[in-house]
C-alpha positions as CSV (number, residue, x, y, z in Angstrom):
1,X,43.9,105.2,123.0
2,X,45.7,107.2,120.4
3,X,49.8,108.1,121.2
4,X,48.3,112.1,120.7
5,X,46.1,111.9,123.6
6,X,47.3,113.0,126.9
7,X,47.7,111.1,130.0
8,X,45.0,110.9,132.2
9,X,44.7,109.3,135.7
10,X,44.6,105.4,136.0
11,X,46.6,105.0,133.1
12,X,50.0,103.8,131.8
13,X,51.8,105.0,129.3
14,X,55.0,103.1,127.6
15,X,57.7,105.3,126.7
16,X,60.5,104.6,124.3
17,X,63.5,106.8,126.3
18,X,65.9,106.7,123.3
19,X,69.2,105.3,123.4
20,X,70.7,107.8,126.4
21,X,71.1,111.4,124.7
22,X,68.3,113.9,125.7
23,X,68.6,115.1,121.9
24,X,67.3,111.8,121.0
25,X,64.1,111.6,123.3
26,X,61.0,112.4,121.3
27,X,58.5,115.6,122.1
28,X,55.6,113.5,123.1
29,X,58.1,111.3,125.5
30,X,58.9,114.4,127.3
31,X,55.6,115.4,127.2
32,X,54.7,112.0,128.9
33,X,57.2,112.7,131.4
34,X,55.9,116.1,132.5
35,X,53.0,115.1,133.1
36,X,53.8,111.5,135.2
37,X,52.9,110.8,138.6
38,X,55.3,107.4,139.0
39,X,57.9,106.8,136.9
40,X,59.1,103.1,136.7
41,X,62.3,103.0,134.7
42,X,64.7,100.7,133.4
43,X,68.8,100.7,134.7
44,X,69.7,101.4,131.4
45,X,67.9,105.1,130.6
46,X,70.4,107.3,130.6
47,X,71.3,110.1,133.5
48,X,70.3,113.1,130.7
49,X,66.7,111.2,130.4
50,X,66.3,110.8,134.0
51,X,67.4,114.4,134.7
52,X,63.8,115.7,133.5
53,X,61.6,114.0,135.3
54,X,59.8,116.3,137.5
55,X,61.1,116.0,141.5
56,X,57.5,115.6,142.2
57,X,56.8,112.5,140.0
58,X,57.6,109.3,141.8
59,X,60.9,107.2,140.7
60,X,61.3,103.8,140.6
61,X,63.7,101.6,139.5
62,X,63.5,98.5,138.1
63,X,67.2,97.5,136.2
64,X,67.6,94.5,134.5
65,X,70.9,93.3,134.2
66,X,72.3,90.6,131.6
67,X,73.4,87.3,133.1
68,X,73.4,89.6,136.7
69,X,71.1,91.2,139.3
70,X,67.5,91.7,137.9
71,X,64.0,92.8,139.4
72,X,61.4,90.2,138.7
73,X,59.3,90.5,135.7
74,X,56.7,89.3,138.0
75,X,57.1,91.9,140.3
76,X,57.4,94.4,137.4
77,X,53.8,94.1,136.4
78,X,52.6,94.2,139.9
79,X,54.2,97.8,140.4
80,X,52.7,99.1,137.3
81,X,49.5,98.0,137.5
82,X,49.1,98.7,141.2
83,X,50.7,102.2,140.8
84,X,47.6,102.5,137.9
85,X,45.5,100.8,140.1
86,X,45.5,104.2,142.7
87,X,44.9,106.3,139.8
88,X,48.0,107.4,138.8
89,X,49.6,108.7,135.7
90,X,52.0,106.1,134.9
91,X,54.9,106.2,133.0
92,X,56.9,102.8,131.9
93,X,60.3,104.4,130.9
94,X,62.5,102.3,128.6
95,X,65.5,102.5,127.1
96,X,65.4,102.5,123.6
97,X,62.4,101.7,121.8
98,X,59.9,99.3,124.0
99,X,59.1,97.1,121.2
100,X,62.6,95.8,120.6
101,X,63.7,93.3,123.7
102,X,61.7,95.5,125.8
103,X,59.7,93.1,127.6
104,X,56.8,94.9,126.0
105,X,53.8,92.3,125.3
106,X,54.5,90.6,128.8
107,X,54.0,93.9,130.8
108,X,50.9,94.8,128.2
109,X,49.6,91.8,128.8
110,X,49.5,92.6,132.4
111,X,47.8,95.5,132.1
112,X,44.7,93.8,130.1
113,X,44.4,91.2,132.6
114,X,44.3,94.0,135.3
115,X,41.7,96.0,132.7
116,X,44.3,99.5,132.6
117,X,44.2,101.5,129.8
118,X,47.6,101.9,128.1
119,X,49.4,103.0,125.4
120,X,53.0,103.5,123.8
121,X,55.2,106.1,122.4
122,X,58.1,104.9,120.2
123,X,61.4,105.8,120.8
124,X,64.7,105.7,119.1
125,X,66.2,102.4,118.9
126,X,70.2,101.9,120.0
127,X,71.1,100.7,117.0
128,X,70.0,103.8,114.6
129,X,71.9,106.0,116.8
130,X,74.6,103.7,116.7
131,X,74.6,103.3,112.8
132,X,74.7,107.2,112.7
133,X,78.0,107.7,115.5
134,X,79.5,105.7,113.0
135,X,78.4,107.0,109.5
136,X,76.6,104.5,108.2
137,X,72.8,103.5,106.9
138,X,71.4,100.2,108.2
139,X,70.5,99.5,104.6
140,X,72.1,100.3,101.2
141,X,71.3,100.3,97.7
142,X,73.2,97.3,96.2
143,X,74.7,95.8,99.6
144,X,71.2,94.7,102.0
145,X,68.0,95.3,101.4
146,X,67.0,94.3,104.7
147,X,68.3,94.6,108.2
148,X,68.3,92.0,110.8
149,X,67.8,92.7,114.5
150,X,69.0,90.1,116.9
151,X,69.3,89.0,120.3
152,X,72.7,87.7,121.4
153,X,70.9,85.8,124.1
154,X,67.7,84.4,125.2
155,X,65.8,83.4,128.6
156,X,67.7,79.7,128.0
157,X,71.5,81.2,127.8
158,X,72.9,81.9,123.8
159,X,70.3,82.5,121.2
160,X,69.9,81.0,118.0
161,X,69.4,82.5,115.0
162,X,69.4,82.0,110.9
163,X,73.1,81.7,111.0
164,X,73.1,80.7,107.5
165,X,71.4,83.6,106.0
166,X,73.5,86.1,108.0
167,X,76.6,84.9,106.9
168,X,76.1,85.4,103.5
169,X,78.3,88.2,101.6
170,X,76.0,92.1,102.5
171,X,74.2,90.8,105.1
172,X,74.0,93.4,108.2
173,X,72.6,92.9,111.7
174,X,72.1,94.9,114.7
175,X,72.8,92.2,117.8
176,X,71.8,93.6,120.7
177,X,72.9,92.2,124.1
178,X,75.5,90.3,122.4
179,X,78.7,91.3,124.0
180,X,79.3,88.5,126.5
181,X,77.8,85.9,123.6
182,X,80.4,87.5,121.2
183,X,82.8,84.2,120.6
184,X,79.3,82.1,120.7
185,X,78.2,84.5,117.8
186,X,81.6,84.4,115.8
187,X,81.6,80.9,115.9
188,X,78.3,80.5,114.0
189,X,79.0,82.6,111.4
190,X,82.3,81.5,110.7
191,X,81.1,77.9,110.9
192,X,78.0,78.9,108.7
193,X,81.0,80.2,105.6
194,X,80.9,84.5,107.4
195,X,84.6,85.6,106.5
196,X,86.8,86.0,109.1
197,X,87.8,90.2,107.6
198,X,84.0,90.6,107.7
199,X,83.7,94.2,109.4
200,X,81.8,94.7,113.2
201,X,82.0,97.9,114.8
202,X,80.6,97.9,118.5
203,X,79.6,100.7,119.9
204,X,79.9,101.2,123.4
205,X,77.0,103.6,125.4
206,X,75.7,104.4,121.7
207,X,74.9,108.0,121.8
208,X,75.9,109.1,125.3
209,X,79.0,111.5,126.2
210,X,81.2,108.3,127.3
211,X,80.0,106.4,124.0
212,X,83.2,104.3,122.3
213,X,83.5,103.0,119.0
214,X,85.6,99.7,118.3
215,X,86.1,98.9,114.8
216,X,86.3,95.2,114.9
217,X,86.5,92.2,112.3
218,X,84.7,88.6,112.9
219,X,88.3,87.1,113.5
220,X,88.8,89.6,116.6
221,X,85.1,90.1,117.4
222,X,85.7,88.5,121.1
223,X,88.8,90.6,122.1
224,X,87.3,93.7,121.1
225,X,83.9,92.8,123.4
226,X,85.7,91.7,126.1
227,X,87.2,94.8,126.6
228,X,84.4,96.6,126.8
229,X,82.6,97.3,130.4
230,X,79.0,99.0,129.6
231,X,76.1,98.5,127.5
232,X,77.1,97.6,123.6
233,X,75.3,96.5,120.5
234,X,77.3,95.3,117.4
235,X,77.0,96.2,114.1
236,X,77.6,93.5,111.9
237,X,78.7,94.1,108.4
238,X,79.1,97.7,108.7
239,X,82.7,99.7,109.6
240,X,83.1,103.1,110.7
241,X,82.9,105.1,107.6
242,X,85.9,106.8,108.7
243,X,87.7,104.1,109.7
244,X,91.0,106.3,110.8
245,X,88.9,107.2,113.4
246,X,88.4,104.3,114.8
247,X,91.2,103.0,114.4
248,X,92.9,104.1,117.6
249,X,90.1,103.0,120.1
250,X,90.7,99.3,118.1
251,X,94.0,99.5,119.5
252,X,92.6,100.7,122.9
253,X,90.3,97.5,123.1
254,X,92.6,95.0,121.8
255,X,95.5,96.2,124.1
């Protein structure tokens, strides 16, 4: 089943809601949305996304939150699939893109098992719309020629990762979910030879009207995410490109 072809009934559609601006949602995502009889979302889809689904279409919510209050995977799949299962036009509604930490394969995997037709539309991942509140690429001629995306934890508590390889001079990463492991990440890198001046910006709500950027080093990485109350990815490697910007909301974050 091709992203192009329209929902029809007994099916579930994965759809990548984008970072939290309604500028950022794709055409066909809307489209999906339009169109949905049950809508089972994530906590982290922003207000402006939720704002257009239909007040006919069925809501659910099923928020995941990190190291805190979380609906079951388990019990995930069973509201998907049996919301399918009646013939409904399903619509799994993540934040983001689905493919990157979005649980995707488990939930997929649930719907073979169940024998549900599916299929995904992409969405705009946090971390190019937080690359472009702050001015930057994710890759540059003559600095990285590639671009890591991480996890700052795992199901088992901090995750590990090629500490080594990151810490080298031009590396950049996006680290998702990495705001609580911030002094776990630090010490990695610094321990694996990353400078302690190397530049991470964190960007709070990436995107959406409250969205904050902290320009950060490696030395005060932990400060600057500890001061920080919703949803932020880190940009390692990259500063704002106008730092003077930034610079007061450092100040805000350290204070």
């Amino acid at each position: 089943m091709t992203q192009a072809q329209t929902l029809s009934a007994g099916t579930v559609t994965f759809v990548g809601a984008g970072p939290g601006a309604a500028d950022h949602l794709t055409l066909g995502a809307f489209r999906a949305l339009q169109t949905a009889d049950v809508v089972i979302h994530d906590r982290l889809v922003g207000p402006e996304i939720l704002a257009l689904i239909p007040v006919q279409a069925m809501r659910v919510d099923v928020g995941k939150e990190g190291f805190g209050p979380s609906t079951p995977q388990s019990a995930i799949h069973a509201l998907i699939t049996g919301h399918a299962q009646t013939g409904a036009r399903v619509v799994r509604l993540k934040s983001g893109d689905s493919g990157i930490f979005g649980r995707l394969d488990e939930e997929i995997d649930a719907l073979d098992e169940a024998g549900i037709e599916w299929s995904i539309l992409p969405g705009l991942t946090s971390a190019a719309a937080a690359a472009a509140s702050i001015g930057q690429s994710l890759t540059k001629r003559g600095r990285n020629a590639a671009l890591r995306i991480l996890t700052g934890h795992d199901m088992a508590g901090f995750a590990e990762q090629d500490w080594a390889g990151l810490a080298r001079k031009g590396e950049v990463a996006a680290i998702y979910m990495g705001k609580k492991s911030s002094r776990f990440i630090q010490g990695r890198l610094m321990m694996h030879g990353a400078g302690a001046d190397t530049p991470v910006t964190l960007v709070e709500n990436a995107s959406r009207a409250d969205e904050r950027i902290v320009a950060a080093t490696l030395q005060t990485l932990p400060e600057a995410a500890a001061a920080l109350s919703g949803p932020a990815i880190l940009l390692y490697g990259l500063a704002p490109r106008r730092a003077a910007l930034a610079l007061p909301q450092l100040k805000e974050a350290l204070a």
